[in-house]
C-alpha positions in Angstrom: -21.2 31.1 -14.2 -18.9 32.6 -11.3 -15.3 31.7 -12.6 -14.1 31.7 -8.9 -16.4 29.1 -8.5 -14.9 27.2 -11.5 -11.6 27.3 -10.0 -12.8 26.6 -6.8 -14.7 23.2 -7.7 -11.9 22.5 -10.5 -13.6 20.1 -13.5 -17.0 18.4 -12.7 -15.8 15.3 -13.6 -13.8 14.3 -11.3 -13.4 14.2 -7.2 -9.7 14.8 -6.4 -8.1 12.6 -4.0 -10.9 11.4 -1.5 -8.6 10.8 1.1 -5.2 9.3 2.2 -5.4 5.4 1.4 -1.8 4.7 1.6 -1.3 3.4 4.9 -0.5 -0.3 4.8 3.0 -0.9 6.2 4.6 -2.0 8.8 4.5 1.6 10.8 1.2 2.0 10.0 0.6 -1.2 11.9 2.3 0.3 15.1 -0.3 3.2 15.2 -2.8 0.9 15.3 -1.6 -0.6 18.7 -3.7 -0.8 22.4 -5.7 2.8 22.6 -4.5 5.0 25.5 -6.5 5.0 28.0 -5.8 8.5 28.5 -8.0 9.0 25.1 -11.1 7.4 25.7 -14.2 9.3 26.9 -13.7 10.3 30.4 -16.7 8.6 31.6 -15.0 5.3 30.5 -11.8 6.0 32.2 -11.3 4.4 35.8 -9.6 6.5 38.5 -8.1 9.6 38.4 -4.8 9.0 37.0 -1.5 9.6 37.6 -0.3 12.9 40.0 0.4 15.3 37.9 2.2 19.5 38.3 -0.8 22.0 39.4 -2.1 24.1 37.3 -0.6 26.9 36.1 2.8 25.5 37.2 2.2 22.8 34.7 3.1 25.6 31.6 6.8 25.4 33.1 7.1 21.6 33.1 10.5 20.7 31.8 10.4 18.6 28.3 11.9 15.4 28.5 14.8 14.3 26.1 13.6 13.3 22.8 9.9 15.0 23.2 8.8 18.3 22.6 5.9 20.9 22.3 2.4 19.6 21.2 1.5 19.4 17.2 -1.8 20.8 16.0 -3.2 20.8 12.6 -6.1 23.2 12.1 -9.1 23.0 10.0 -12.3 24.5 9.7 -14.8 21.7 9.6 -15.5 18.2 9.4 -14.6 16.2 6.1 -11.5 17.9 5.6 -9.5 14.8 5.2 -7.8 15.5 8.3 -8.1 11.7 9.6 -6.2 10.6 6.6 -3.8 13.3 7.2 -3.8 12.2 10.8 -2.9 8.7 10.1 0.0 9.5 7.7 1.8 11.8 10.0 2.0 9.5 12.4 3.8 7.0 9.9 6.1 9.7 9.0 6.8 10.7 13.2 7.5 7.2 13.8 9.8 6.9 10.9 11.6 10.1 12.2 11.9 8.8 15.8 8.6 10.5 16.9 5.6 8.6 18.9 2.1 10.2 19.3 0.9 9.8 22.9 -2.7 10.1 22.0 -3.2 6.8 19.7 -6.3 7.2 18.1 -7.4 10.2 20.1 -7.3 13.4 17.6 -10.0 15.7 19.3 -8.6 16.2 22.6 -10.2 19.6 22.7 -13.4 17.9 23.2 -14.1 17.0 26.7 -15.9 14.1 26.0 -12.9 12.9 24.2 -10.4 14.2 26.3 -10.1 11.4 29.7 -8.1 14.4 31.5 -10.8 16.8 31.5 -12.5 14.7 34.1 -10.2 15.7 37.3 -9.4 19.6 35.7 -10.8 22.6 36.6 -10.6 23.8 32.5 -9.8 22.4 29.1 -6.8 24.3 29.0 -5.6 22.4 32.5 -6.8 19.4 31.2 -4.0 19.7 28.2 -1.7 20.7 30.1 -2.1 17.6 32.1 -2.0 15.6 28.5 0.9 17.2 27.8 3.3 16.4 30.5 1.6 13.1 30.7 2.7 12.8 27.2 6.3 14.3 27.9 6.9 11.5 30.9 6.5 8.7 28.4 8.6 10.6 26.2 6.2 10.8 23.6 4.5 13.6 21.7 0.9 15.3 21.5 -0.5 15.1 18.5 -4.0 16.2 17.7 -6.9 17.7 15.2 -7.6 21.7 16.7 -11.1 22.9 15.8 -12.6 26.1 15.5 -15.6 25.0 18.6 -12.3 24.0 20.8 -9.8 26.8 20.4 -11.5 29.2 23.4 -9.1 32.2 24.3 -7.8 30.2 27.1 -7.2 27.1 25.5 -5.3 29.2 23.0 -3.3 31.3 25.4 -2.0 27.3 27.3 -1.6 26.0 23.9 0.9 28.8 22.7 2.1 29.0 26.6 3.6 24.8 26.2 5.2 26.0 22.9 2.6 24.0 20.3 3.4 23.6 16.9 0.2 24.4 14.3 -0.8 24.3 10.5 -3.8 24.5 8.9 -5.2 21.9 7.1 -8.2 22.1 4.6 -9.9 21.2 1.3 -9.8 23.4 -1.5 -12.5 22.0 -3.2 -15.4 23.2 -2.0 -17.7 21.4 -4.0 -15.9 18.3 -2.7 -16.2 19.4 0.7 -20.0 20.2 0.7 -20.8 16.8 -0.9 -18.6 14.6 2.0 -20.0 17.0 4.7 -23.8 16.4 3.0 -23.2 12.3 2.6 -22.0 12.5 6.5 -25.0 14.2 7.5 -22.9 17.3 8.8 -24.8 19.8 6.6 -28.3 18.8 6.7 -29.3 22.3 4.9 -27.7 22.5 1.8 -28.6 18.6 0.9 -29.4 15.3 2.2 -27.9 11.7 1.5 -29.6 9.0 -0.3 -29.1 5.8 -2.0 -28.3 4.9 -5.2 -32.2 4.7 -6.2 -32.5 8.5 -4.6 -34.1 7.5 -2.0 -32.7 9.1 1.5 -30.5 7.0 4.0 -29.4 7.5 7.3 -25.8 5.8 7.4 -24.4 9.4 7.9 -20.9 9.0 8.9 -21.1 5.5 9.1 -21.7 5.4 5.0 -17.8 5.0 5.5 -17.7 1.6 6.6 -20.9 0.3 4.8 -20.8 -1.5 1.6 -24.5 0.4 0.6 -23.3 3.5 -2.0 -24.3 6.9 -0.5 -24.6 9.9 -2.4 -25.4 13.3 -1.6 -28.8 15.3 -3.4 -27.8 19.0 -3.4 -30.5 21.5 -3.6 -30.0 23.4 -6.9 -31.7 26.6 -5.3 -29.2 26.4 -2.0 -25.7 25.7 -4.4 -24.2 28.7 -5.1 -24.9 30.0 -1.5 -23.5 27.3 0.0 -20.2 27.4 -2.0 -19.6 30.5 -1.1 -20.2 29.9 2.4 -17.3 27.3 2.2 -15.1 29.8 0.5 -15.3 32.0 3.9 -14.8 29.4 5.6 -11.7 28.5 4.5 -9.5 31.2 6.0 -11.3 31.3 9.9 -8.9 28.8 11.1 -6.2 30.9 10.0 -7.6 34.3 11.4 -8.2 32.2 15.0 -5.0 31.3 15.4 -3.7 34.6 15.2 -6.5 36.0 17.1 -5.2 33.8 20.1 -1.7 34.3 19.8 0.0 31.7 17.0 0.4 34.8 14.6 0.4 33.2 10.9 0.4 29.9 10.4 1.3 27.8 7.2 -1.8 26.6 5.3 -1.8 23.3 3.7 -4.5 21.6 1.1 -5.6 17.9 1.2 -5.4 18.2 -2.8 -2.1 18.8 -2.5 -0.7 16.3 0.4 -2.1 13.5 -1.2 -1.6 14.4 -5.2 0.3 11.2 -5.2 -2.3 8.8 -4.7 -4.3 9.7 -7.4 -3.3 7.5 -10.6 -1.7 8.9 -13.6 -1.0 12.3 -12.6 2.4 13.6 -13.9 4.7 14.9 -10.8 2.0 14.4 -8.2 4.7 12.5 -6.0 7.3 15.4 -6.0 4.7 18.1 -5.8 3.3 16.2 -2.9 6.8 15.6 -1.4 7.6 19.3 -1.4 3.9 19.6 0.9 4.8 17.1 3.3 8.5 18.3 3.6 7.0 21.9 4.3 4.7 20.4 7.1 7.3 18.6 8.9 9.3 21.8 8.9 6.6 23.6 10.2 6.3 20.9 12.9 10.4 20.9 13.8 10.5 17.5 12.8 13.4 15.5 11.0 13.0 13.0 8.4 16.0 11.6 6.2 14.2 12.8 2.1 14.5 9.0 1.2 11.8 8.1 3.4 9.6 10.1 2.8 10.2 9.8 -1.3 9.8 5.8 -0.7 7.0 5.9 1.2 4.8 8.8 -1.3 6.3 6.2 -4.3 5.3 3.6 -2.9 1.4 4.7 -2.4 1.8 6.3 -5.7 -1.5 5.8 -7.9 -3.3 3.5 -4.9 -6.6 6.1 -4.5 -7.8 6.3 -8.5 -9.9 9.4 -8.9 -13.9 8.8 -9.2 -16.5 11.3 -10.6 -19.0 13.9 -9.5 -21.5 11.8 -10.9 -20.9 8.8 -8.6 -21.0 10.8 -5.7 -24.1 13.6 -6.1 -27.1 11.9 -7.2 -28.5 15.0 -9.3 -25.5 16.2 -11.0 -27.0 17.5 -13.9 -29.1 20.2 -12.2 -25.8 20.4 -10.2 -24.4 20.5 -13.4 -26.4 23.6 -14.2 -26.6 25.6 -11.8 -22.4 25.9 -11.8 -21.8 25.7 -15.8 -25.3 26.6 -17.4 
């Protein structure tokens, strides 16, 4: 049934790469360091701050020696694998000399996540304020854009201070609707529930519970759904150009972290070619020998699992997409 769909799922079987588990060094340890208080939820933050430019003067603040423009990656929902992603690039910006201002912060385009909104008169002054904040410590912004958070004026600052932006997604879409239906995000195409079938409510939270979560898909709802992710996939694209990036380079999760899944022949060069092309994309140098140790290094460390552990009726599933 549907060959695109067969391509866009890939085999049954298995669930390619979950998400980035190579983290553990040394640099990854530094990322984990004292969270900004910049970052927290504003209500949280005491005081105003620091003095900062007025806006719109802040769009001409001068960069700082060994900072630059902001770094956006893109995606189109939730369970993209974008915190994995997240977490990797900032090993590989420290390795090239680069440190992320916003520790732990990726949705600064959420003002309840973003402490500067509090004393701005818009989101868009409120990054700006991030920014330089950012550029006087002589570090960098780096953080998760969302289709909900890029408005036409956040937009129009964003490309105004220069940012540098990608898209990041999941090709599988079967993948993606299972992890979005397990973390309660879609609560109309399916539901999650334990391993007896019975439903749960760990939601997100299934990701730091020891109790196994799996996501019941209504057979009747399938195919719609899948194609609803399909046409999904490019809207981050298209709203970037619409507020002024023009194209942008498009990367898969399947294909940043090939290299963690075990036994797969060439994942780490395939891999190494993505990652080189997103740190070209974001201007940023890195010596090929560290990033070829590091992908080596976490090289086989995220074994693929099954469908079958994952979607609790996977033979109607089954059925519905091969019958």
């Amino acid at each position: 049934m549907a060959v695109w769909l067969a391509l866009r799922t890939a085999a049954l079987g298995a669930v390619p790469f979950a998400r980035g588990a190579f983290l553990r060094s040394g640099l990854a340890e530094e990322t984990s360091a004292e969270v900004n208080p910049w970052c927290l939820n504003y209500t949280e933050a005491a005081g105003d701050g620091p003095e900062f430019l007025e806006y719109p003067q802040a769009l001409h603040a001068a960069t700082m020696p060994g900072t630059g423009p902001p770094l956006m990656y893109m995606t189109d929902s939730g369970c993209s694998g974008s915190s994995a992603f997240g977490e990797t690039l900032d090993v590989l910006l420290l390795q090239s000399g680069v440190e992320r201002y916003n520790v732990h912060c990726n949705e600064i385009l959420s003002p309840q996540k973003n402490a500067f909104y509090k004393s701005s008169t818009s989101m868009a002054e409120a990054l700006m304020k991030m920014n330089q904040a950012a550029n006087e410590a002589g570090k960098r912004l780096v953080f998760k854009g969302s289709l909900s958070g890029l408005t036409d004026e956040v937009g129009k600052a964003l490309v105004a201070m220069g940012t540098k932006a990608i898209v990041f997604n999941r090709r599988n879409v079967l993948d993606h609707l299972v992890r979005r239906v397990r973390d309660c995000f879609d609560t109309v195409n399916g539901y999650p529930v334990d391993e007896a079938g019975h439903r749960n409510d760990l939601c997100f939270e299934r990701r730091d519970s020891d109790v196994t979560t799996k996501a019941f898909l209504y057979p009747e709802k399938l195919i719609g759904a899948l194609q609803a992710e399909v046409e999904s996939m490019d809207e981050a694209s298209q709203r970037l150009a619409d507020v002024g990036f023009g194209l942008v380079e498009a990367f898969a999760m399947e294909d940043i972290f090939e290299y963690e899944a075990a036994g797969a022949d060439g994942a780490v060069e395939r891999s190494f070619k993505e990652w080189s092309k997103v740190l070209a994309a974001f201007d940023v140098k890195l010596k090929k020998q560290a990033l070829s140790s590091m992908l080596t290094e976490g090289a086989g460390t995220w074994p693929q699992t099954r469908h079958s552990d994952v979607i609790h009726n996977i033979e109607a599933v089954r059925e519905v997409l091969l019958g």
